[in-house]
Biopython code that builds the backbone (N, CA, C, O; Angstrom):
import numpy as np
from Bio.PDB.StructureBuilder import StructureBuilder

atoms = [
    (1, "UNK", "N", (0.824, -1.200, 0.000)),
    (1, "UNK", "CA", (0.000, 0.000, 0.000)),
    (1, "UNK", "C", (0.864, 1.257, 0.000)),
    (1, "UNK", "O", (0.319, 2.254, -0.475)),
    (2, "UNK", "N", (2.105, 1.390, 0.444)),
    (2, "UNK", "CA", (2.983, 2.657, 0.698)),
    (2, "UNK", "C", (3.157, 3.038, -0.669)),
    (2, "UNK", "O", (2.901, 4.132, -1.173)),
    (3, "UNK", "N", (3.793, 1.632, -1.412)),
    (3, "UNK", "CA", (4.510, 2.147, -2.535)),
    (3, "UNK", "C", (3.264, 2.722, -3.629)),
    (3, "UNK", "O", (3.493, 3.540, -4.520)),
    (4, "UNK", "N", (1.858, 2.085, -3.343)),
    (4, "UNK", "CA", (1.287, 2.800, -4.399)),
    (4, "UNK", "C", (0.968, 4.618, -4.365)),
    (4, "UNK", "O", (0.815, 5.447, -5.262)),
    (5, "UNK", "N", (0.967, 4.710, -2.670)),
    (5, "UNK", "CA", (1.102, 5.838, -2.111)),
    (5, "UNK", "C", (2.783, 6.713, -2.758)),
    (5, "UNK", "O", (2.956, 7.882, -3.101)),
    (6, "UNK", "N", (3.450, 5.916, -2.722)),
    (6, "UNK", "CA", (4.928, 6.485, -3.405)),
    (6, "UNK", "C", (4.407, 6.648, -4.979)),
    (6, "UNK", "O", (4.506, 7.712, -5.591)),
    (7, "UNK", "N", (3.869, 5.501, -5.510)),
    (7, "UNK", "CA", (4.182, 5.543, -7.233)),
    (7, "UNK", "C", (3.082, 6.886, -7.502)),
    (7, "UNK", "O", (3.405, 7.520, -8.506)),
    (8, "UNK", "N", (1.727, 7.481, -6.717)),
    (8, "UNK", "CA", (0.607, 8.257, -6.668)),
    (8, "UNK", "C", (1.320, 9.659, -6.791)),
    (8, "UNK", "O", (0.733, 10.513, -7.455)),
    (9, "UNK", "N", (2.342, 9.926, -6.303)),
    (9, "UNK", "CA", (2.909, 11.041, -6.294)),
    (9, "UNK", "C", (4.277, 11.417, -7.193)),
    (9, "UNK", "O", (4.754, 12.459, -7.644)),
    (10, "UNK", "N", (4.605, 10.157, -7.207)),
    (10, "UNK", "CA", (5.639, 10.412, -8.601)),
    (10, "UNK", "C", (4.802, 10.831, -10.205)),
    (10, "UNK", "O", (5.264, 11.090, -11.316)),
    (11, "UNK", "N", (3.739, 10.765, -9.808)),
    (11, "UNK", "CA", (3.237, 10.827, -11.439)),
    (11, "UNK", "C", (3.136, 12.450, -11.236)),
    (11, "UNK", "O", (3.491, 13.087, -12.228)),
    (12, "UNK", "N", (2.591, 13.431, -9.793)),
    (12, "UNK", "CA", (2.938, 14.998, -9.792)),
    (12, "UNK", "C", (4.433, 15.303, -10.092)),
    (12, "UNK", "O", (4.549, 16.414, -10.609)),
    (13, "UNK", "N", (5.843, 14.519, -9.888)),
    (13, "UNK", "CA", (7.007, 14.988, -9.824)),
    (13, "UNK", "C", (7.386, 14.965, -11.838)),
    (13, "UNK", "O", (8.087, 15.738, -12.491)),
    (14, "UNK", "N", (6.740, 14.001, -12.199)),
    (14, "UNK", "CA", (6.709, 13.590, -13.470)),
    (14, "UNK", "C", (5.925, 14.949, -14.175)),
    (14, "UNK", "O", (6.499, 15.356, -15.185)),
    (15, "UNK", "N", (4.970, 15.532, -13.866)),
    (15, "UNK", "CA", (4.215, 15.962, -14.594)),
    (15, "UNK", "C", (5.140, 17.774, -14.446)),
    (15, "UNK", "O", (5.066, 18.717, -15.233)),
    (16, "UNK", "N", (5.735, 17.691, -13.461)),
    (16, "UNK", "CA", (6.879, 19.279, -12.913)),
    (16, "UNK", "C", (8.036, 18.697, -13.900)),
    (16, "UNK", "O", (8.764, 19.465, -14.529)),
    (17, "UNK", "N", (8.109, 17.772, -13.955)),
    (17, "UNK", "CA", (9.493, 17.783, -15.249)),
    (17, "UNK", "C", (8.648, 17.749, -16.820)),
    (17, "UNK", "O", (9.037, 18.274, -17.863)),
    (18, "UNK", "N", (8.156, 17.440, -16.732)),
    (18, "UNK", "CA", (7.431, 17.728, -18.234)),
    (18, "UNK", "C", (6.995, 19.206, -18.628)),
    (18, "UNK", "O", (7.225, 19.832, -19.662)),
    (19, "UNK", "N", (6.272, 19.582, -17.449)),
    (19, "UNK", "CA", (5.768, 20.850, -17.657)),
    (19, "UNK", "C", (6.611, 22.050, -17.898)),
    (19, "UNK", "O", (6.400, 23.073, -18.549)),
    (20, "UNK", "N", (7.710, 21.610, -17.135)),
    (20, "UNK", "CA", (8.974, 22.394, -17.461)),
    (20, "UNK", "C", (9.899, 22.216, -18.618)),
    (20, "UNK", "O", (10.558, 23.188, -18.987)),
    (21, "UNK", "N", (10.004, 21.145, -19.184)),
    (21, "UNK", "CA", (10.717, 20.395, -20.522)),
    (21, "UNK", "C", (9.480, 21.254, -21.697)),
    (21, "UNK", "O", (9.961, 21.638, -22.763)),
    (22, "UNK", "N", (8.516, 21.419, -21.541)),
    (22, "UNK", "CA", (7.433, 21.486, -22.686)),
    (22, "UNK", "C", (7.642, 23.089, -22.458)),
    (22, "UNK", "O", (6.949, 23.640, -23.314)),
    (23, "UNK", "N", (8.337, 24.108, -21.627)),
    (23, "UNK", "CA", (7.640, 25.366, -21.475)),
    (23, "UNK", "C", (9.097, 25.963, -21.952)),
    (23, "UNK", "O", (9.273, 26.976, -22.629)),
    (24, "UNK", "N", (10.280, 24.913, -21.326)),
    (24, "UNK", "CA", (11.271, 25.432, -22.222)),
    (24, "UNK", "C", (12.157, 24.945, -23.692)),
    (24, "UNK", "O", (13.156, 25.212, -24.361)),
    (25, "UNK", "N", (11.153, 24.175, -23.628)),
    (25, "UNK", "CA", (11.448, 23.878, -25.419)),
    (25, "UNK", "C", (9.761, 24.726, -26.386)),
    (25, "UNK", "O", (9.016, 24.357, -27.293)),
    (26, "UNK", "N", (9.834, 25.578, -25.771)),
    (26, "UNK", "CA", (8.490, 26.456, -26.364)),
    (26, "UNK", "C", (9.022, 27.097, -27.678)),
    (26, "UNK", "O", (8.436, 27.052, -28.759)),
    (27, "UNK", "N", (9.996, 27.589, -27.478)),
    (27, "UNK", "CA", (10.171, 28.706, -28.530)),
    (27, "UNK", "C", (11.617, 28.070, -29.355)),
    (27, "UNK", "O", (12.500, 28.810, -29.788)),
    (28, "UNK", "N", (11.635, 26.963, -29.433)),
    (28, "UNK", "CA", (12.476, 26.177, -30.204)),
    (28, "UNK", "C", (11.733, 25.020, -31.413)),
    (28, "UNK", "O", (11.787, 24.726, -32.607)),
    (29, "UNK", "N", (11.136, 24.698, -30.314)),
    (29, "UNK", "CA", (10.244, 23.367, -31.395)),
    (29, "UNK", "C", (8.662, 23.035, -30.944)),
    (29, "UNK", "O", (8.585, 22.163, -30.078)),
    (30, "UNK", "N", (7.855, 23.394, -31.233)),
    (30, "UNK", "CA", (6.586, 23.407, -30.768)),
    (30, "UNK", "C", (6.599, 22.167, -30.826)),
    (30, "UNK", "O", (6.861, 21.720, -29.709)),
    (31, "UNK", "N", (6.439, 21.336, -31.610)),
    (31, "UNK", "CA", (5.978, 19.493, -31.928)),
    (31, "UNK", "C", (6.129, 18.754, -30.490)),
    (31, "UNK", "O", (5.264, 18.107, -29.899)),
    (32, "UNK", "N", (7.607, 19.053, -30.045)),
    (32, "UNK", "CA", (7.696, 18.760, -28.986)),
    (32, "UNK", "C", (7.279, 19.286, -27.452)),
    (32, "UNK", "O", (7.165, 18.950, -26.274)),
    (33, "UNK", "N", (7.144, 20.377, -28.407)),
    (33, "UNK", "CA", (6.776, 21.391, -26.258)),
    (33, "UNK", "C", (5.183, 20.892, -26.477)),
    (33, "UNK", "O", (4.336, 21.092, -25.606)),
    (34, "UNK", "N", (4.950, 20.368, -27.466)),
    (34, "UNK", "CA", (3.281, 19.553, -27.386)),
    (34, "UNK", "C", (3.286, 18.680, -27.185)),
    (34, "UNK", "O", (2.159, 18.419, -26.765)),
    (35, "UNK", "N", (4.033, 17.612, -27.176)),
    (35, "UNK", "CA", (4.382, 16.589, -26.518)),
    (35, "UNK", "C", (4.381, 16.303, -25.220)),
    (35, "UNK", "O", (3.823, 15.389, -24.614)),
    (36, "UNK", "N", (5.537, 17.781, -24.590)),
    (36, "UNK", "CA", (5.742, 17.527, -23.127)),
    (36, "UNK", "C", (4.804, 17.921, -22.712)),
    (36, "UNK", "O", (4.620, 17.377, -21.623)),
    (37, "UNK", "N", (3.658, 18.928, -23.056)),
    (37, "UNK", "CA", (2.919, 19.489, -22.304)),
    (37, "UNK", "C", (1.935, 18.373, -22.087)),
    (37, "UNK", "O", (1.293, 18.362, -21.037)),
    (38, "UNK", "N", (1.731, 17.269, -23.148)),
    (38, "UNK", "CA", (0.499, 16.427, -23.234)),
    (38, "UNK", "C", (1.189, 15.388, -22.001)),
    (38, "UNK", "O", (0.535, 15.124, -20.992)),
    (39, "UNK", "N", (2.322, 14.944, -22.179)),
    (39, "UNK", "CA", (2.531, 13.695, -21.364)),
    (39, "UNK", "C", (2.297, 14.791, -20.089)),
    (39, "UNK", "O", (1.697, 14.005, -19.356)),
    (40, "UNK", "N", (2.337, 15.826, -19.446)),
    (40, "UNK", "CA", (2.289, 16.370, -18.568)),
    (40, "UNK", "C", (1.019, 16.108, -17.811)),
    (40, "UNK", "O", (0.696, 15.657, -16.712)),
    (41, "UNK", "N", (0.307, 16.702, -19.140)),
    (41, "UNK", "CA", (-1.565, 16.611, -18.497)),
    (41, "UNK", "C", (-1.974, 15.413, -18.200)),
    (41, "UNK", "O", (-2.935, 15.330, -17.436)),
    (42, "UNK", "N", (-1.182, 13.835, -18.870)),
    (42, "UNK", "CA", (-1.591, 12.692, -19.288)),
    (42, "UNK", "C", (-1.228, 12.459, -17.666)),
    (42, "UNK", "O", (-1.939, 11.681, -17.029)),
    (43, "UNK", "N", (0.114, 13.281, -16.879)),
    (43, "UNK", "CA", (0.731, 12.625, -15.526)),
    (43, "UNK", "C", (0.057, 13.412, -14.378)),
    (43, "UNK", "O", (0.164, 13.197, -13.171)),
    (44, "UNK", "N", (-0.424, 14.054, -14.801)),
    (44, "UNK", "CA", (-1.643, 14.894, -14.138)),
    (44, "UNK", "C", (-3.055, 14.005, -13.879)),
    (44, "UNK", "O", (-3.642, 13.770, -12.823)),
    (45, "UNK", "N", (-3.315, 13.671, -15.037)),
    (45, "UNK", "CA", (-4.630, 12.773, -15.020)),
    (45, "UNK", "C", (-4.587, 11.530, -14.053)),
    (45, "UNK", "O", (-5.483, 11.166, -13.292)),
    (46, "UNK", "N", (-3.221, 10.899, -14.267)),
    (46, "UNK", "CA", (-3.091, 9.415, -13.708)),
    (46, "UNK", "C", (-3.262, 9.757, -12.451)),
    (46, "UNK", "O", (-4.304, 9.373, -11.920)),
    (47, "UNK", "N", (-2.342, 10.521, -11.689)),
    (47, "UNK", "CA", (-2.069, 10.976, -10.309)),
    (47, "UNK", "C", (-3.805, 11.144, -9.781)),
    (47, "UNK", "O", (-4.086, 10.270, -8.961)),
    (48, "UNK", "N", (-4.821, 11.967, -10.062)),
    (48, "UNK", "CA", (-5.822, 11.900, -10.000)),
    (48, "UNK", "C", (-6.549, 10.722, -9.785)),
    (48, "UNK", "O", (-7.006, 10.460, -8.673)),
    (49, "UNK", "N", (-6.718, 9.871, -10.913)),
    (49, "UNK", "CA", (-7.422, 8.602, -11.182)),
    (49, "UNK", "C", (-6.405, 7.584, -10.217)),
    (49, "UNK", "O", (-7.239, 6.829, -9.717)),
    (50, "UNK", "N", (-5.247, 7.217, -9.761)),
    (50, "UNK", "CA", (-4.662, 6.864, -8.965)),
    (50, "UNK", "C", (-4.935, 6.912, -7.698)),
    (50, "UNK", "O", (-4.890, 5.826, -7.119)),
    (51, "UNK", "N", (-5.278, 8.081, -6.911)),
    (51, "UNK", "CA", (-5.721, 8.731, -5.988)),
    (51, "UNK", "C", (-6.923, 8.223, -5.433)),
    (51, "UNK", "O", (-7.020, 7.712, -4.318)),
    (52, "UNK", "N", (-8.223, 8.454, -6.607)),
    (52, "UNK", "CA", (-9.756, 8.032, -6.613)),
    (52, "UNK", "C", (-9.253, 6.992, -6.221)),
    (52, "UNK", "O", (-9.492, 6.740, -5.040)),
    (53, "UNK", "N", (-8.355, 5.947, -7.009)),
    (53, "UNK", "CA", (-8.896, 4.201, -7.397)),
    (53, "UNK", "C", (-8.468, 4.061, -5.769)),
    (53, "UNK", "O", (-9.321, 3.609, -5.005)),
    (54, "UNK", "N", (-7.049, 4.478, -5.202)),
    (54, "UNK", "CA", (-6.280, 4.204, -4.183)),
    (54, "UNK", "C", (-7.731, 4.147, -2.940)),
    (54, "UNK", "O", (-7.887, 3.073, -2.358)),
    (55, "UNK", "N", (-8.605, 5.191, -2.645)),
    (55, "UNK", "CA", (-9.565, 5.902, -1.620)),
    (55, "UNK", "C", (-10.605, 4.541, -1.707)),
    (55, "UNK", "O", (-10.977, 3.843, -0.763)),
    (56, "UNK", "N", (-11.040, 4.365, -3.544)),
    (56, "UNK", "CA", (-11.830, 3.624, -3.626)),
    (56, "UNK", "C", (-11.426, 2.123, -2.687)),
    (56, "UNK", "O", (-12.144, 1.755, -1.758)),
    (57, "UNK", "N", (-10.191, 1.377, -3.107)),
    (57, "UNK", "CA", (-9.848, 0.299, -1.969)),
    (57, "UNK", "C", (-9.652, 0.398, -1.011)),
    (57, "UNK", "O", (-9.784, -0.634, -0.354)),
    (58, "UNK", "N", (-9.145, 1.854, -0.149)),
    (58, "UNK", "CA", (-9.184, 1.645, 1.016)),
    (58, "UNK", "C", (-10.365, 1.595, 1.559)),
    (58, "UNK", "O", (-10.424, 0.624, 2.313)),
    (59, "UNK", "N", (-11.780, 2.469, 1.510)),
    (59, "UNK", "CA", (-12.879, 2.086, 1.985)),
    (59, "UNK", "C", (-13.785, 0.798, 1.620)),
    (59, "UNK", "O", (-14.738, 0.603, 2.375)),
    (60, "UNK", "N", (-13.610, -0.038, 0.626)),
    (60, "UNK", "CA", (-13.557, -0.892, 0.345)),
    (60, "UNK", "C", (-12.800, -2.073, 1.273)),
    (60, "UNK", "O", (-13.348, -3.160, 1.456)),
    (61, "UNK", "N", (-11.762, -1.816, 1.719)),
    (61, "UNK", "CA", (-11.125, -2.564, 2.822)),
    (61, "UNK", "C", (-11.688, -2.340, 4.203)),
    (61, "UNK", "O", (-11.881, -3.326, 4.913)),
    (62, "UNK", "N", (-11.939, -1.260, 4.598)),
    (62, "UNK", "CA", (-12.597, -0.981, 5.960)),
    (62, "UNK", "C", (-14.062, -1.234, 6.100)),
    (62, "UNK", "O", (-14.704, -0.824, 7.067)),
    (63, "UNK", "N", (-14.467, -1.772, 5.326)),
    (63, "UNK", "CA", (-15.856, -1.866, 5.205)),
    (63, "UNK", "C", (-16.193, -2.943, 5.726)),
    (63, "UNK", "O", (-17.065, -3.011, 6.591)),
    (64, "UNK", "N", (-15.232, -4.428, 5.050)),
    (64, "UNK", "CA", (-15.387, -5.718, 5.728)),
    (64, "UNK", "C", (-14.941, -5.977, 6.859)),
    (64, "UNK", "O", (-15.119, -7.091, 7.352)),
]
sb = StructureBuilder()
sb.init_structure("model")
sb.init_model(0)
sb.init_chain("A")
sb.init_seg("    ")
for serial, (resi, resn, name, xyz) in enumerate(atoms, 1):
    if name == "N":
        sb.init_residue(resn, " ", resi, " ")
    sb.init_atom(name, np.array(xyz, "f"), 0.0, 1.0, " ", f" {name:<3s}", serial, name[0])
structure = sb.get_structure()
């Protein structure tokens, strides 16, 4: 249970290196600063849905 608690928050540390890779490759190569920005939002999303699913089993566990 920790580590999913660990892997839940690496996807925010993931999404601060992307967001930053995509903002400074802006004015060099768009293709890519669209790239980073997407895998960004994509590590944004997981962290979220990670979170839900994580809440969803723990009350799910306390229940029985």
């Amino acid at each position: 249970m920790m580590f999913s608690k660990i892997f839940q928050y690496a996807y925010l540390v993931f999404a601060v290196l992307f967001l930053y890779d995509g903002i400074s490759k802006w004015n060099l190569d768009r293709t890519a600063s669209y790239l980073s920005l997407g895998l960004a939002a994509l590590a944004i999303f997981m962290f979220f849905f990670r979170r839900r699913f994580n809440t969803k089993n723990q009350n799910k566990d306390n229940s029985n």
